[in-house]
N, CA, C and O atoms as CSV, one atom per row, in Angstrom:
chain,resi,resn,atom,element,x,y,z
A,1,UNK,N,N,-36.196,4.159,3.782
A,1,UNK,CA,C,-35.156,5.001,3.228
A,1,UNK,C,C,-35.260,6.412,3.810
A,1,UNK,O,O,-34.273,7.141,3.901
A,2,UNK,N,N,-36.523,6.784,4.213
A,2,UNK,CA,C,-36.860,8.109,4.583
A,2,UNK,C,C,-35.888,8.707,6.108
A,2,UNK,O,O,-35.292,9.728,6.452
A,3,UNK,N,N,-36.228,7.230,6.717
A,3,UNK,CA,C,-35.781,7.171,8.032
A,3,UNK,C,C,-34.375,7.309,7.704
A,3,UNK,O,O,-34.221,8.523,7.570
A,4,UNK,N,N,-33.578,6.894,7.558
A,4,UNK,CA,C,-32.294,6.573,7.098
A,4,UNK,C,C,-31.847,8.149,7.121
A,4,UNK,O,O,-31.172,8.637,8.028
A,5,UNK,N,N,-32.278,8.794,6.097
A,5,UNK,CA,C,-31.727,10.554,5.679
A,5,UNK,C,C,-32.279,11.063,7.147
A,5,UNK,O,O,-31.596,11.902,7.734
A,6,UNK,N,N,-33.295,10.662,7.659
A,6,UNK,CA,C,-33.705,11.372,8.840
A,6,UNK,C,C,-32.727,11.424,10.072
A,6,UNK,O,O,-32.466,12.379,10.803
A,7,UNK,N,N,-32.265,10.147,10.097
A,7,UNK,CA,C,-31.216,9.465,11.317
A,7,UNK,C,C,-30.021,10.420,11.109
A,7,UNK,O,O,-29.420,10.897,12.072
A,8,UNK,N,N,-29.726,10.658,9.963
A,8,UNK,CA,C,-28.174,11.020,9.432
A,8,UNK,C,C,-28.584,12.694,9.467
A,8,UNK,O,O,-27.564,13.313,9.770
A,9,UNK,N,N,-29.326,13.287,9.332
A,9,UNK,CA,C,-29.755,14.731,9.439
A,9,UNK,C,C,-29.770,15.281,10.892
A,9,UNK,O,O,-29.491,16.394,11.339
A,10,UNK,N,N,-30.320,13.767,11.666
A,10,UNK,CA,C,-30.420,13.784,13.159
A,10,UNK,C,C,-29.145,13.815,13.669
A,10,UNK,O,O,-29.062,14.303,14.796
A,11,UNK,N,N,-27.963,13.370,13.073
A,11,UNK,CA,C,-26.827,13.031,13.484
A,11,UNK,C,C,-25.901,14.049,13.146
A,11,UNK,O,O,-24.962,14.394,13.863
A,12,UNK,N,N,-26.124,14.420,12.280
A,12,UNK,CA,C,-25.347,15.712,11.918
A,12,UNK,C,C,-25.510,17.028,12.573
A,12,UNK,O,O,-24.702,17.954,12.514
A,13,UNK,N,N,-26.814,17.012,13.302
A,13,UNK,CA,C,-27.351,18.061,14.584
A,13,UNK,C,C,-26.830,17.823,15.387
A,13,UNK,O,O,-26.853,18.748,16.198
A,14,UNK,N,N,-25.954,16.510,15.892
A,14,UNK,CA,C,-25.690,16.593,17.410
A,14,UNK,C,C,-23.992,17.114,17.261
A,14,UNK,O,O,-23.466,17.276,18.363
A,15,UNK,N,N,-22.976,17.425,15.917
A,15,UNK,CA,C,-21.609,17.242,15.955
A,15,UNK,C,C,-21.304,19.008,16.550
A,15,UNK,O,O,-21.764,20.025,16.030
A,16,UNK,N,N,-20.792,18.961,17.240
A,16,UNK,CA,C,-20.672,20.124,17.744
A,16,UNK,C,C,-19.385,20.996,15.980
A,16,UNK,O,O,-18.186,20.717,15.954
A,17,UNK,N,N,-19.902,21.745,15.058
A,17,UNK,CA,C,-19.185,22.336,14.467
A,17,UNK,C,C,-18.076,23.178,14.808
A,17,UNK,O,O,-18.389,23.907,15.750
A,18,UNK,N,N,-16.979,23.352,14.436
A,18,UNK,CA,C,-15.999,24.010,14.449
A,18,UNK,C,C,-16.471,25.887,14.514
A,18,UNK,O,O,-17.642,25.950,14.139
A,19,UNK,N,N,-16.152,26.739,14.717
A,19,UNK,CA,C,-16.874,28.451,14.310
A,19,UNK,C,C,-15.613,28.835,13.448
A,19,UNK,O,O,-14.565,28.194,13.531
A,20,UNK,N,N,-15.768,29.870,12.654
A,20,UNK,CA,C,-14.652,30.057,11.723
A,20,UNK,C,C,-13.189,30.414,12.210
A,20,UNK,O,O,-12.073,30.123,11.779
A,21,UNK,N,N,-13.731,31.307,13.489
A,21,UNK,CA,C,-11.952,31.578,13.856
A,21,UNK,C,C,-11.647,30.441,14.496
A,21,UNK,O,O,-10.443,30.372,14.746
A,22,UNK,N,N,-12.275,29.527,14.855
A,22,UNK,CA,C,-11.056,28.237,15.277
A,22,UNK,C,C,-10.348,27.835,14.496
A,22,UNK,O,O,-9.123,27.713,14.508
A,23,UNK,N,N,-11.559,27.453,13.290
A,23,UNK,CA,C,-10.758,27.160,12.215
A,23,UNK,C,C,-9.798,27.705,10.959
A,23,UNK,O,O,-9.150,27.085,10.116
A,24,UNK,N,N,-9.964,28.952,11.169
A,24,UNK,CA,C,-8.300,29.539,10.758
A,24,UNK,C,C,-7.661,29.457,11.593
A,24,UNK,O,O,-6.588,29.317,11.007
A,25,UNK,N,N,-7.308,29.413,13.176
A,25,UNK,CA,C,-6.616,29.610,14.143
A,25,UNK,C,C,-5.238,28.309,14.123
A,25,UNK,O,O,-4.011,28.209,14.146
A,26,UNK,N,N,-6.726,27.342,14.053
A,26,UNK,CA,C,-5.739,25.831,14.144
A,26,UNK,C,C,-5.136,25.838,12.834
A,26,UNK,O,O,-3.912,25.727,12.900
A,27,UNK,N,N,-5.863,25.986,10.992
A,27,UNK,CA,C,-5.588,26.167,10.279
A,27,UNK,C,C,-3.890,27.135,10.047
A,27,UNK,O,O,-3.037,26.832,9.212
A,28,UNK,N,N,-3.797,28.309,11.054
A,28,UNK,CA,C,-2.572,28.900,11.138
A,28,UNK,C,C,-1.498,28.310,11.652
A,28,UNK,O,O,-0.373,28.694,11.331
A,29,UNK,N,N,-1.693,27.294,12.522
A,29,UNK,CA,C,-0.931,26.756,13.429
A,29,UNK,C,C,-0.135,25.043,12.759
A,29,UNK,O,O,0.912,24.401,12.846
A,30,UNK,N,N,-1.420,24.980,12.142
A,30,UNK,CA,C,-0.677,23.735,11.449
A,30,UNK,C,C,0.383,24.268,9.957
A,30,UNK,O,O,1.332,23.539,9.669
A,31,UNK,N,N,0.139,25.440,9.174
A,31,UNK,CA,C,1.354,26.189,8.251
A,31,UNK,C,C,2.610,26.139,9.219
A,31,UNK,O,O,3.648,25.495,9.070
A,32,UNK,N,N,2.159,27.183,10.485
A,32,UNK,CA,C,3.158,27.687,11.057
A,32,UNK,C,C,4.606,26.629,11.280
A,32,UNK,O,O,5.783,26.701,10.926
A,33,UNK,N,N,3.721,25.580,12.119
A,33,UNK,CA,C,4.921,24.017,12.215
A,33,UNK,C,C,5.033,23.511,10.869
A,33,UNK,O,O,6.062,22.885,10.612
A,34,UNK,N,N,4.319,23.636,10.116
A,34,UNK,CA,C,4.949,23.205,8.910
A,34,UNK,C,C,6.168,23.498,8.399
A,34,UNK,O,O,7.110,22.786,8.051
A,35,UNK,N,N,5.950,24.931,8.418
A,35,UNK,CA,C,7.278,25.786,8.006
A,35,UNK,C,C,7.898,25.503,8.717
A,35,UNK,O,O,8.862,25.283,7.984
A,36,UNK,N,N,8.358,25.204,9.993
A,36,UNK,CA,C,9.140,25.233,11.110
A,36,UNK,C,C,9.810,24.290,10.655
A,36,UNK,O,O,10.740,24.589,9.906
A,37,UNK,N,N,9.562,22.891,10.953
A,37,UNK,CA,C,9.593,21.503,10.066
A,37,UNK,C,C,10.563,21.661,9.169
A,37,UNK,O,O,11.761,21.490,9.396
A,38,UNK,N,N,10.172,21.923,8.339
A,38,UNK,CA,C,10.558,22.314,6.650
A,38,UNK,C,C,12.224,22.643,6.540
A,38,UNK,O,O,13.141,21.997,6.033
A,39,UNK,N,N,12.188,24.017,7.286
A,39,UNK,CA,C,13.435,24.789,7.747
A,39,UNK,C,C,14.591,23.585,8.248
A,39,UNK,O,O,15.573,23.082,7.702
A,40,UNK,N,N,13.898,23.408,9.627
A,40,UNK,CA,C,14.499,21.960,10.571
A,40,UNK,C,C,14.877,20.470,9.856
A,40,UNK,O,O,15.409,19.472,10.341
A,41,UNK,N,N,14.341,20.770,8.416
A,41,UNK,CA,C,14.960,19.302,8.195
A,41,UNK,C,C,15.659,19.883,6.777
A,41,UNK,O,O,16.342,19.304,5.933
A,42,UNK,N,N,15.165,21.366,6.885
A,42,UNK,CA,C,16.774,21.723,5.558
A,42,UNK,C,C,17.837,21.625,5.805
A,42,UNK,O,O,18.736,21.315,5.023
A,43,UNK,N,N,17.970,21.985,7.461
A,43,UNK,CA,C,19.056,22.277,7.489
A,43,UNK,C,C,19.627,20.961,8.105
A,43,UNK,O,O,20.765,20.580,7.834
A,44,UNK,N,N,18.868,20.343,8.869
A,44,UNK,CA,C,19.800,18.860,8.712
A,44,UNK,C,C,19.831,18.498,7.598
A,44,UNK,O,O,20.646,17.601,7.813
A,45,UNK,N,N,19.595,18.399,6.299
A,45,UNK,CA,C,19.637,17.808,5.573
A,45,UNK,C,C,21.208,18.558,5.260
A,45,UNK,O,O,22.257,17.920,5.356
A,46,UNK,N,N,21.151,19.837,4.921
A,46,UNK,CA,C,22.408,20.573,4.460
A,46,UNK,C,C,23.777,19.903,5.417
A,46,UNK,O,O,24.937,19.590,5.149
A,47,UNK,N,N,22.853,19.888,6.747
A,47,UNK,CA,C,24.595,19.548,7.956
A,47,UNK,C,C,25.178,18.510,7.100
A,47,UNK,O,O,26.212,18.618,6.440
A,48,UNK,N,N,24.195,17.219,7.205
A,48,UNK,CA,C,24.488,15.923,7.019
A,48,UNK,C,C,25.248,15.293,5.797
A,48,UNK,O,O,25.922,14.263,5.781
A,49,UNK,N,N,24.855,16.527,4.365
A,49,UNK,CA,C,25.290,16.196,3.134
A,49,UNK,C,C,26.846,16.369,3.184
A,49,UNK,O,O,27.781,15.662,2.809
A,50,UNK,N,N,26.729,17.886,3.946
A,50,UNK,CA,C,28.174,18.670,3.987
A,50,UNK,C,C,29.195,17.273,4.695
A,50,UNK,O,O,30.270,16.881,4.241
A,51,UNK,N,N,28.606,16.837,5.666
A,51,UNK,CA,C,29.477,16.428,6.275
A,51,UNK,C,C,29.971,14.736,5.391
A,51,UNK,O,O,30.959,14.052,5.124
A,52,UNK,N,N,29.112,14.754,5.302
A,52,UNK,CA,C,28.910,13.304,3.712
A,52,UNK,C,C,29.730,13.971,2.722
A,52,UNK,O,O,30.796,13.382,2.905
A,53,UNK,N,N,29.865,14.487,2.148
A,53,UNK,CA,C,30.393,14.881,1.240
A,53,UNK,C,C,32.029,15.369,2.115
A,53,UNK,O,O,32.936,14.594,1.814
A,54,UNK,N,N,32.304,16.106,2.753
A,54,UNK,CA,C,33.388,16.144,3.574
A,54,UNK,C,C,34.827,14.762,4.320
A,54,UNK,O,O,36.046,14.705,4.480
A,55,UNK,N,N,33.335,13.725,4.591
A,55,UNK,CA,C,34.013,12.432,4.966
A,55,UNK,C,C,34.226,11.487,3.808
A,55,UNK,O,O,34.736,10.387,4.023
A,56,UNK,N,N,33.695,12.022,2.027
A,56,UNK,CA,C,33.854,10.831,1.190
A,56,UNK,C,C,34.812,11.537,0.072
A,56,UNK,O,O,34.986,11.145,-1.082
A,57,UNK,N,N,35.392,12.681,0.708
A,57,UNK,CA,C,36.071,13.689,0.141
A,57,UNK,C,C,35.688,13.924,-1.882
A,57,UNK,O,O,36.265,13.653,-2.936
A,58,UNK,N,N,34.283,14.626,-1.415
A,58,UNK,CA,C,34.014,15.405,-2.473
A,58,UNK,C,C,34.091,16.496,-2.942
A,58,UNK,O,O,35.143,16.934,-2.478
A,59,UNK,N,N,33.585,17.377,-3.684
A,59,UNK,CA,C,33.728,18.773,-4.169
A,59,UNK,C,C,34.870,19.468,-3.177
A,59,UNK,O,O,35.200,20.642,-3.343
């Protein structure tokens, strides 16, 4: 069992860690397209309703 925690302690030495500003960096970058995203499928969503609603003659 000893060996076991040893192997996995051993293994966890070789993962090359992330340093903190990468990881806000990438962390910024994945919000950023998020939001982007977000926006990009409001507003198709808005085109598509309008026009749904336009062709089934609503409001």
């Amino acid at each position: 069992m000893k060996n076991f925690f040893n192997d996995i302690k051993l293994e966890l030495g070789k993962i090359s860690w992330v340093n903190k500003r990468e990881n806000i960096k990438s962390t910024g970058g994945v919000v950023v397209v998020s939001i982007i995203l977000g926006v990009f499928l409001l507003l198709v969503d808005f085109v598509l309703s309008s026009i749904t609603e336009f062709l089934l003659g609503g409001k």
